[in-house]
C-alpha positions as CSV (number, residue, x, y, z in Angstrom):
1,X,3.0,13.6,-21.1
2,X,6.5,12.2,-20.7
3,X,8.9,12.6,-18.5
4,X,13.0,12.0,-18.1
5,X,14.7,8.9,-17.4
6,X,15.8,10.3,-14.2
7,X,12.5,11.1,-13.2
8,X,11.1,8.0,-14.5
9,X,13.9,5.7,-12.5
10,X,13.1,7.7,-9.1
11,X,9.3,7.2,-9.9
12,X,9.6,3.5,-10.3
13,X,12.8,3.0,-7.6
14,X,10.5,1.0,-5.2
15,X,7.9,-1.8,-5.3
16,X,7.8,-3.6,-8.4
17,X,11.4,-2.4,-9.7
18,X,13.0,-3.4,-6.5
19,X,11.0,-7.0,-6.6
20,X,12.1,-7.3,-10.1
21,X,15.8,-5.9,-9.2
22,X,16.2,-8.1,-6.4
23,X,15.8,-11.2,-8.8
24,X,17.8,-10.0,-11.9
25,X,21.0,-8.6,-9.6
26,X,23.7,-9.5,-11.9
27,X,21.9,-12.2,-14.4
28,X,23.5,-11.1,-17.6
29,X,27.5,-12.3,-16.0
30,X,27.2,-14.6,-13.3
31,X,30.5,-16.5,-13.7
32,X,30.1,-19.9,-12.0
33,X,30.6,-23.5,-14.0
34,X,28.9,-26.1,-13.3
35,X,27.5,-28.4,-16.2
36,X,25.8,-26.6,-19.0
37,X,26.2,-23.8,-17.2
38,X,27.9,-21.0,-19.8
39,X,31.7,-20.6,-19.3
40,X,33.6,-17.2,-18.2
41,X,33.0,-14.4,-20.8
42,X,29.8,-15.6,-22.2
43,X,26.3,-14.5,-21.8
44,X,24.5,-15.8,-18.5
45,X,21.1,-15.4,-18.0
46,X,17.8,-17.8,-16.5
47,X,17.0,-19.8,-19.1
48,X,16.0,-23.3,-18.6
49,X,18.6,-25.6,-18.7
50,X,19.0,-29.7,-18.7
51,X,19.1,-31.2,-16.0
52,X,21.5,-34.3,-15.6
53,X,19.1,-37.0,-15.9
54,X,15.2,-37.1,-16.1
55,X,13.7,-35.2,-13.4
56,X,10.2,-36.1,-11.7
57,X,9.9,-32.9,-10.2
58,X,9.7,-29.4,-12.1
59,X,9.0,-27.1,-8.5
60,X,8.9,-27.8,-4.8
61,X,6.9,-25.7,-2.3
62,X,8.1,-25.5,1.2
63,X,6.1,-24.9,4.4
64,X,8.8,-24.2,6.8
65,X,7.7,-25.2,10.5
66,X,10.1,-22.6,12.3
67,X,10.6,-23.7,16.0
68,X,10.4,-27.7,15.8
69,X,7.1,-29.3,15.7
70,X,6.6,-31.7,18.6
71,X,6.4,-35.1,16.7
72,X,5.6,-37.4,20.1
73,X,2.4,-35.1,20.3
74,X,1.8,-34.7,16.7
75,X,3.3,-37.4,13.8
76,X,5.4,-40.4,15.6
77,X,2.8,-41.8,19.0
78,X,4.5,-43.4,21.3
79,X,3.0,-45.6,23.5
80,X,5.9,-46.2,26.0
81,X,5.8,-42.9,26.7
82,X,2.6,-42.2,27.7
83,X,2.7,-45.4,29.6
84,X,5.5,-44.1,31.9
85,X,4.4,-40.5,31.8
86,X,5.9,-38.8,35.1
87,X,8.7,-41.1,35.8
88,X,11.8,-40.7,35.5
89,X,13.9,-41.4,32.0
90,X,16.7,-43.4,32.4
91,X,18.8,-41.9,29.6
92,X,21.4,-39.0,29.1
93,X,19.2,-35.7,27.8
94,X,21.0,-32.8,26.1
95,X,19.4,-29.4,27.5
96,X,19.2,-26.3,25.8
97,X,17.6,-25.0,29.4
98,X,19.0,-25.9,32.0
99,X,17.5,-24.1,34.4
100,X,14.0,-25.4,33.9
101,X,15.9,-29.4,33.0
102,X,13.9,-32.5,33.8
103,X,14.0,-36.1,33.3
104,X,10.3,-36.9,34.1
105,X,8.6,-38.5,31.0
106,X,5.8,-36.6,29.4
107,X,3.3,-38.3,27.3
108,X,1.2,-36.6,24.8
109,X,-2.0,-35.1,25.8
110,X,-3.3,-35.8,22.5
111,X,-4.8,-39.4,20.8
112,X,-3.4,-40.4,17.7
113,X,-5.9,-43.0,15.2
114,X,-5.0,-44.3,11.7
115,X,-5.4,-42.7,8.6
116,X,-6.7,-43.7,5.4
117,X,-5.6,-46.7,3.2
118,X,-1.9,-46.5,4.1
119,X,-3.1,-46.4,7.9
120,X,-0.3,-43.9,9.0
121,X,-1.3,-42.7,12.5
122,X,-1.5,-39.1,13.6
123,X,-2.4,-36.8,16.2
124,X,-5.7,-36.0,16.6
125,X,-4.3,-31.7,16.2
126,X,-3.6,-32.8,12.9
127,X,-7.3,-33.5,11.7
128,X,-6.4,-32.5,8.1
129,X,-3.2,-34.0,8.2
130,X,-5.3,-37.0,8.5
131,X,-7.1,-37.0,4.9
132,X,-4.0,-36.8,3.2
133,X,-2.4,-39.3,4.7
134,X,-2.6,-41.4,1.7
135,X,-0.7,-38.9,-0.1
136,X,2.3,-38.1,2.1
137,X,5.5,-39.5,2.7
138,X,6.2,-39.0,6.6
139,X,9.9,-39.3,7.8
140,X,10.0,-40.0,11.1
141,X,13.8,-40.4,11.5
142,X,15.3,-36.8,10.7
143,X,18.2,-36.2,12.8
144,X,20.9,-32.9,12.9
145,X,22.8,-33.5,15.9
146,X,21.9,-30.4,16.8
147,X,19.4,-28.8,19.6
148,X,19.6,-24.9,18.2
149,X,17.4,-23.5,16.1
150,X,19.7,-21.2,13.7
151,X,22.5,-24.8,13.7
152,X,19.4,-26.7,12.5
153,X,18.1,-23.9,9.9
154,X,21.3,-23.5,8.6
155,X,21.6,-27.2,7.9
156,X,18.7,-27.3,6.2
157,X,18.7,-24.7,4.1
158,X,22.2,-24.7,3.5
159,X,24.1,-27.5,3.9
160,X,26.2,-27.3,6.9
161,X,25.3,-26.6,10.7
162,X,25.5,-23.0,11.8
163,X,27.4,-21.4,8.8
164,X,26.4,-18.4,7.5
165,X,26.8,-17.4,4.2
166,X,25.8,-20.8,2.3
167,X,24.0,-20.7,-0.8
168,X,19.9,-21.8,-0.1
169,X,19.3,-25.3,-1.5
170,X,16.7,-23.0,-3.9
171,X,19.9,-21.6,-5.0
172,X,21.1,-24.6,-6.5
173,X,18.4,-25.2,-7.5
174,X,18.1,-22.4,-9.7
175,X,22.1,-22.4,-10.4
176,X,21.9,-25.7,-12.0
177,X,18.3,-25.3,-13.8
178,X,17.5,-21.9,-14.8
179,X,13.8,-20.6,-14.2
180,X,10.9,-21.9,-16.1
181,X,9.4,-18.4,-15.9
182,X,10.9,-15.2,-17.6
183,X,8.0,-13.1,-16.3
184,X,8.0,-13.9,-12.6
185,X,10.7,-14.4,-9.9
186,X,11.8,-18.1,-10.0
187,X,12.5,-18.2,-6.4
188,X,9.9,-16.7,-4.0
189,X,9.4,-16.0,0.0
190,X,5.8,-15.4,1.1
191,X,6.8,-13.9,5.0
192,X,4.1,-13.9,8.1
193,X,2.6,-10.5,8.5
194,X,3.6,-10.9,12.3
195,X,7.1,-10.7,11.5
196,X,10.4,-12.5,9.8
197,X,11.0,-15.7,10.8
198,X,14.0,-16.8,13.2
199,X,17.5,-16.4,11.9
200,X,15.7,-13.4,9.7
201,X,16.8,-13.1,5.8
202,X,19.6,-16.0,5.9
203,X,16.4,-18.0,6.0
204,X,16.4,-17.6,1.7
205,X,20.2,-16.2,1.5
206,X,21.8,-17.1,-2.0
207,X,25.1,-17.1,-0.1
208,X,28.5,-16.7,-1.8
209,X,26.5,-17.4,-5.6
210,X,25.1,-14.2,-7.1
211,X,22.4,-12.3,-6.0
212,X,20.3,-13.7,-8.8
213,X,20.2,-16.8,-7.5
214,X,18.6,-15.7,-3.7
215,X,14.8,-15.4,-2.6
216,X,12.9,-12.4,-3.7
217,X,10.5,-11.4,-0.8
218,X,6.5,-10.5,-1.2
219,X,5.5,-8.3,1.3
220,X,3.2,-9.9,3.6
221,X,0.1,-8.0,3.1
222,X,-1.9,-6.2,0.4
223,X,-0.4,-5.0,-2.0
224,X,2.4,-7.9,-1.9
225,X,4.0,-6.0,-4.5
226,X,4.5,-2.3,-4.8
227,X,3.2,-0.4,-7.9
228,X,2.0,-2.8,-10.3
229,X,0.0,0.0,-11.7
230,X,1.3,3.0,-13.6
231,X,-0.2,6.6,-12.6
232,X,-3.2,7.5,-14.2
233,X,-1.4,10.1,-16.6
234,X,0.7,7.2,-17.8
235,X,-1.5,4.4,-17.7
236,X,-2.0,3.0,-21.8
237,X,-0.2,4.8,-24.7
238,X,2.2,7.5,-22.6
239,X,3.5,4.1,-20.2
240,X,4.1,2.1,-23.2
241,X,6.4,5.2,-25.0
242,X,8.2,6.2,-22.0
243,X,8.8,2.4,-21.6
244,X,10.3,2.4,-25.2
245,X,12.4,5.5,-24.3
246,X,13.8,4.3,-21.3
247,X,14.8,0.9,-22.8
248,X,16.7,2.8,-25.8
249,X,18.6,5.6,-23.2
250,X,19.4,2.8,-21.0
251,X,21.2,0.4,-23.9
252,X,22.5,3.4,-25.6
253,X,23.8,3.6,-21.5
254,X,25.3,0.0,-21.2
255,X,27.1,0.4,-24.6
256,X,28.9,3.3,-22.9
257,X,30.0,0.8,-19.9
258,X,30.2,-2.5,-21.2
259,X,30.8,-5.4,-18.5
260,X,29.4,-3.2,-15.9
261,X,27.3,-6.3,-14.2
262,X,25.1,-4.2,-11.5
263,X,24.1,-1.5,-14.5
264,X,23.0,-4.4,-16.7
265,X,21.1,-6.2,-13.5
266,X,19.6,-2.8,-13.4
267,X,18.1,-2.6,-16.6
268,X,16.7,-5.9,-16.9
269,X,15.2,-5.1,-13.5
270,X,13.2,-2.7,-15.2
271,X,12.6,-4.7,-18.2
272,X,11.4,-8.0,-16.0
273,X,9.4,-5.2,-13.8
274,X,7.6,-4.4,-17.2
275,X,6.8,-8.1,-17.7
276,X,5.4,-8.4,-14.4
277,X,3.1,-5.8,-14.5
278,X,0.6,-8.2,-16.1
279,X,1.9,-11.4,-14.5
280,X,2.4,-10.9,-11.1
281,X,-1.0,-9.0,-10.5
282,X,-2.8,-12.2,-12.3
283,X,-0.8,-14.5,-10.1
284,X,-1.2,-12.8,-7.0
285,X,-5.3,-12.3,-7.5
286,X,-7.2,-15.2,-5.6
287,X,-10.4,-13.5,-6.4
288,X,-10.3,-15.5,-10.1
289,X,-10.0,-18.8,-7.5
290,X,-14.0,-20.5,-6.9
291,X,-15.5,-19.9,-3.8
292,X,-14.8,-23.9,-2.9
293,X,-11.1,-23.7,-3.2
294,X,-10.9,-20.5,-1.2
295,X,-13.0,-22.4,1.3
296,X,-11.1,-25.8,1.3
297,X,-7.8,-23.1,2.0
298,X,-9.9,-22.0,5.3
299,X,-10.4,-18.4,3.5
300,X,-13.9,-18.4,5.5
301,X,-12.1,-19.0,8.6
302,X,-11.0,-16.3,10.3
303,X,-7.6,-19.0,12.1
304,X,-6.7,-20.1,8.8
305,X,-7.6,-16.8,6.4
306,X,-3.9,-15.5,6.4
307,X,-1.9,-19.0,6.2
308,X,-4.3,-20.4,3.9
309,X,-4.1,-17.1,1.6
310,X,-0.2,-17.5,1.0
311,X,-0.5,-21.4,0.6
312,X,-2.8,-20.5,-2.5
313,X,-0.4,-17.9,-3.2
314,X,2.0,-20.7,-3.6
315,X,0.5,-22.5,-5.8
316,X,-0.4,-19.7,-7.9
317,X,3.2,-18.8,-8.3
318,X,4.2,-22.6,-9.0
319,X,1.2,-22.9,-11.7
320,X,3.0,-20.1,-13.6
321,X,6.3,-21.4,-13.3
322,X,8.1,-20.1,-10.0
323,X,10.6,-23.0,-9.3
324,X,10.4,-22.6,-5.8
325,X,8.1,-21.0,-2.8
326,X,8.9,-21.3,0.8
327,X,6.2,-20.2,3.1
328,X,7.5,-18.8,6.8
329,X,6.4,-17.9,10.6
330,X,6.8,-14.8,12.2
331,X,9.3,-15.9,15.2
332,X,9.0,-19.4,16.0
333,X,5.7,-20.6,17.2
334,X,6.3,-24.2,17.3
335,X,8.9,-23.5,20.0
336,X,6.5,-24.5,22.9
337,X,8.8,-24.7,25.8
338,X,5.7,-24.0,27.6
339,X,2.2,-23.7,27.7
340,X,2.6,-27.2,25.9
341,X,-2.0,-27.9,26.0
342,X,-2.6,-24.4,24.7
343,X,0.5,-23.3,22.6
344,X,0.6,-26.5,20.4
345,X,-3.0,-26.9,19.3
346,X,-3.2,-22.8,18.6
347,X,-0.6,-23.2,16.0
348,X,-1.8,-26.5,14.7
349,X,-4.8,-25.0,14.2
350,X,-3.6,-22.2,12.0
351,X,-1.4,-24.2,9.7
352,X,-3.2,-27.5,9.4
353,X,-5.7,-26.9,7.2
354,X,-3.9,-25.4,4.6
355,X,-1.2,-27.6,4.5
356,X,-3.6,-30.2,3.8
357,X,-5.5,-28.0,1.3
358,X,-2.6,-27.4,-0.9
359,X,-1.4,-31.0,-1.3
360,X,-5.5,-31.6,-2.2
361,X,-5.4,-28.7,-4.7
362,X,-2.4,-29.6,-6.1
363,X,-3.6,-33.2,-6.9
364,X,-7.0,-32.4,-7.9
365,X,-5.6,-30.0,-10.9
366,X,-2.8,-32.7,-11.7
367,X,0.1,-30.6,-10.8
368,X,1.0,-32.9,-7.7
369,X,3.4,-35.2,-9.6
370,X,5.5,-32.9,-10.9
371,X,5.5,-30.4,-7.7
372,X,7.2,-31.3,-4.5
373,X,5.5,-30.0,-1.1
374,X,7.6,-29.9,1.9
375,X,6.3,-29.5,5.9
376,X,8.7,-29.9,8.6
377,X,10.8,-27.7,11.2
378,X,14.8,-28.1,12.0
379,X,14.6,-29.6,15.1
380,X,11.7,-31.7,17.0
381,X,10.9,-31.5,20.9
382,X,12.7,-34.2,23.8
383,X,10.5,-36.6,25.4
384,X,10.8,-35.2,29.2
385,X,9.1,-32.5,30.6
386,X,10.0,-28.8,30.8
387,X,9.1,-27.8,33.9
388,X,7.6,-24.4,34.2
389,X,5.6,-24.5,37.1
390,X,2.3,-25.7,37.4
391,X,1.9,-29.1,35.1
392,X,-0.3,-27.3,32.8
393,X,2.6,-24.6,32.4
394,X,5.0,-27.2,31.5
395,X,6.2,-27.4,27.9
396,X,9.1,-29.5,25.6
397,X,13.0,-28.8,25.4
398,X,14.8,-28.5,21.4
399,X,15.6,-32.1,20.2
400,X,17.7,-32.4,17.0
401,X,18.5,-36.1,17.6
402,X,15.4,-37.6,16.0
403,X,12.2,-36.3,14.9
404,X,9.4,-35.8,11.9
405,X,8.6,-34.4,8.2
406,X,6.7,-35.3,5.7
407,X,7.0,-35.0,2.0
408,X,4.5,-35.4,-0.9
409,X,4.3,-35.6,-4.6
410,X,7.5,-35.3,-7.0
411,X,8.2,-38.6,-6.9
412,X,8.3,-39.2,-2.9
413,X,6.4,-42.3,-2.5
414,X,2.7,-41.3,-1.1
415,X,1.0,-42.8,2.1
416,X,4.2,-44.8,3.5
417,X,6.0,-43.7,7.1
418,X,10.0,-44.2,6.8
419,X,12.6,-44.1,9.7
420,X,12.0,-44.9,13.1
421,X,12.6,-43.0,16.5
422,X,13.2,-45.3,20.0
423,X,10.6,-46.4,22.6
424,X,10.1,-42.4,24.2
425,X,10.9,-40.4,20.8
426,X,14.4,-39.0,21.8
427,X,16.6,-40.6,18.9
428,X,16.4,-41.5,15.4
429,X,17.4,-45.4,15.8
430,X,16.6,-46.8,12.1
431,X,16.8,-45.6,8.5
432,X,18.1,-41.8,9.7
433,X,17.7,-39.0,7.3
434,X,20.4,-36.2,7.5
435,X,19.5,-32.9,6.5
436,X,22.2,-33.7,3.5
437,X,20.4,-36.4,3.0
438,X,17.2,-34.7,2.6
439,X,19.5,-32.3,0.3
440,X,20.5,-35.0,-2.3
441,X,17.3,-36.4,-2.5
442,X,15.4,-33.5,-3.3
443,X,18.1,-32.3,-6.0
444,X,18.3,-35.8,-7.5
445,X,13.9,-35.9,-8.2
446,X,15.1,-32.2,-10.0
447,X,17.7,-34.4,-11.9
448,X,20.1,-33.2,-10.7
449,X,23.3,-35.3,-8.5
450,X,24.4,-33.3,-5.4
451,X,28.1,-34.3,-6.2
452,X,27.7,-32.6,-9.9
453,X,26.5,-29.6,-8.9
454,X,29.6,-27.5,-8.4
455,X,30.0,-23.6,-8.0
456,X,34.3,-22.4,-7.8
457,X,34.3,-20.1,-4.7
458,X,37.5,-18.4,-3.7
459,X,39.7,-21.0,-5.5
460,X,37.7,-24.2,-3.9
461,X,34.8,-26.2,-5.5
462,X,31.8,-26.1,-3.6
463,X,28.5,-27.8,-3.8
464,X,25.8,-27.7,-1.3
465,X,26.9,-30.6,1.3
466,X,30.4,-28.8,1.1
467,X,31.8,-32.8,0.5
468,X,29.8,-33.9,3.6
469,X,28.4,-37.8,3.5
470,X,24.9,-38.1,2.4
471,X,22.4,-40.4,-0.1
472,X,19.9,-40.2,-1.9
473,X,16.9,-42.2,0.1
474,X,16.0,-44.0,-2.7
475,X,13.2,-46.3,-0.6
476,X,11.0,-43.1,-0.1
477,X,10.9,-42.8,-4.0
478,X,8.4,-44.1,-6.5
């Protein structure tokens, strides 16, 4: 049986032809020049390209922490604080709520101990944190200036606080590199089933850059991605010639229209939705994963099933050559403003595990070297208490002026702490990391230097710290 092109186009016009569209929008003419980047009027596709020195890392995973983590309760113990728990602090505090403002001292609830070789100390809710301690690289000095969540997102992802519209830093990074993959989406989002994350779908926004270069979304449950399998009637011999058909009507079409970038976009869509009938269903399967590595991803768990599913996900995707995943929250759960004893530990429990399990995995099989993993939020949480009633109602305020990540593998140097925050937590005092900071030094372990990497945009040059001061932190580096 065969059927039209019309017929074969409205057939195939959602699941794995949008996934597939979504990525390939306008490959074949982006015109944007940075180096080895083609020039106007020739061929551009997502081929791998060199990078402008040796890179140590080939793909980066992030596990954004949506809401700001509380790093006085979880990565940076401070003793002062706890000591003068309930009194009052003596220095200026910046509020996002007002109405429920205090300047009594609240120390953590929680004991911290050393970990490993390194001896980097962490909260007890952070248990498998803790055995991979000698693997991390914790900053405990990030600072945005910044109290707001979308202000602090925006920064991180894209270069400048609280502008919309900047490219991802996943969008340089493909920009200047290509994709190592042809038959998967180099750029990936693996969204909560609960729900998009704050600040929605600028979270993996490609900006003013192409389409191509932006995040291409699995769906957050089974199937992740919408008719991988032909009908029955077409499966085998009658797929493969109506695929054969529709590639010759549809470049007999583009000869018709040439330069027509969205018609082209369209009909590699259809050709890299062809490709990924075979690879995304073989990458997406964690039933061809051992029973002990779906365990040590809390699989058997019924807190850490979901989480730990997309973190093997991840680095499914990154073993066949996705550049970059980024893992999200529905909402922002680390936002505990109040409810501080319950809230906190809930969603430490969820995430911990699997954090941990996919720097382990990623080591054991040899692929942690070359792949960078990310955990961290945009803001962290202020050192006094947020009173909300009852003391066991009371939560933590936003705090952009010092607070914690950490980084592992790609070159970040494992099992050191960097950057220091003061006595109570509040401020980054020594060795402070901008989000541009953290910008230059990722891009420069891809090989690539943040003042090179240029995109023209409405008669400007623009790269991803729009000319904003940062470094690469070269003492977190092997």
């Amino acid at each position: 049986m065969t059927i039209s092109r019309r017929e074969f186009l409205n057939q195939n016009a959602m699941g794995i032809g949008s996934v597939a569209l979504a990525w390939l929008l306008q490959t074949e003419r982006a015109h944007a020049i940075p180096k080895n980047i083609p020039k106007p009027n020739q061929k551009f596709d997502l081929r791998p390209k060199q990078p402008d020195f040796e890179p140590s890392a080939k793909a980066m995973i992030s596990l954004f922490q949506h809401g700001g983590p509380s790093h006085m309760d979880l990565t940076d113990p401070k003793p002062e604080l706890t000591k003068f728990d309930g009194t009052d602090y003596k220095e200026d505090v910046a509020y996002s709520f007002a109405n429920a403002a205090s300047k009594k001292l609240l120390g953590t609830r929680w004991k911290f101990r050393k970990h490993g070789e390194c001896g980097t100390e962490l909260s007890e809710l952070l248990p498998e944190t803790g055995r991979i301690a000698d693997d991390i690289c914790l900053i405990r000095s990030m600072h945005t200036g910044a109290n707001g969540h979308e202000v602090s997102i925006r920064y991180f992802h894209g270069g400048i606080p609280g502008v919309l519209g900047r490219p991802h830093l996943a969008s340089w990074l493909l920009y200047g590199l290509g994709a190592d993959t042809q038959d998967l989406p180099a750029y990936m989002v693996l969204t909560d089933p609960g729900g998009q994350p704050v600040d929605n779908i600028n979270n993996w926004s490609s900006g003013f850059m192409p389409p191509l270069f932006q995040g291409t979304v699995l769906r957050p449950k089974e199937p992740r991605v919408l008719n991988l399998d032909a009908p029955a009637h077409l499966k085998g011999e009658p797929q493969a010639q109506n695929l054969k058909l529709l590639q010759t009507l549809n470049r007999r079409h583009a000869k018709r229209f040439p330069h027509e970038d969205d018609l082209e976009a369209r009909i590699a869509s259809y050709e890299l939705a062809a490709r990924m009938q075979t690879a995304a269903r073989e990458a997406l399967d964690i039933s061809q994963e051992t029973q002990a590595t779906q365990n040590l991803y809390g699989l058997d768990q019924k807190e850490t099933r979901e989480y730990g599913t997309r973190c093997l996900i991840a680095r499914r995707l990154v073993e066949r050559g996705v550049r970059f995943v980024q893992l999200f929250l529905a909402g922002q759960p680390w936002d505990n403003h109040s409810n501080l004893g319950t809230t906190l530990p809930s969603i430490c429990r969820r995430t911990d595990k699997p954090s941990a399990a996919l720097v382990t995995d990623l080591k054991q099989r040899g692929m942690l070297d070359e792949t960078i993993v990310h955990w961290g939020g945009e803001i962290g949480r202020l050192p006094v208490t947020q009173n909300q009633g009852s003391p066991e109602k009371h939560g933590r305020d936003h705090n952009g002026q010092g607070f914690s990540i950490w980084m592992a593998g790609g070159g970040f140097k494992p099992g050191m702490t960097y950057g220091t925050t003061d006595e109570f937590g509040h401020r980054a005092v020594e060795n402070i990391v901008t989000p541009n900071d953290y910008q230059a030094t990722l891009l420069h372990l891809f090989g690539l230097d943040v003042n090179e990497l240029i995109f023209p945009y409405n008669g400007q040059v623009q790269n991803i710290t729009d000319g904003r001061k940062s470094r690469v932190v070269e003492e977190i580096l092997t």
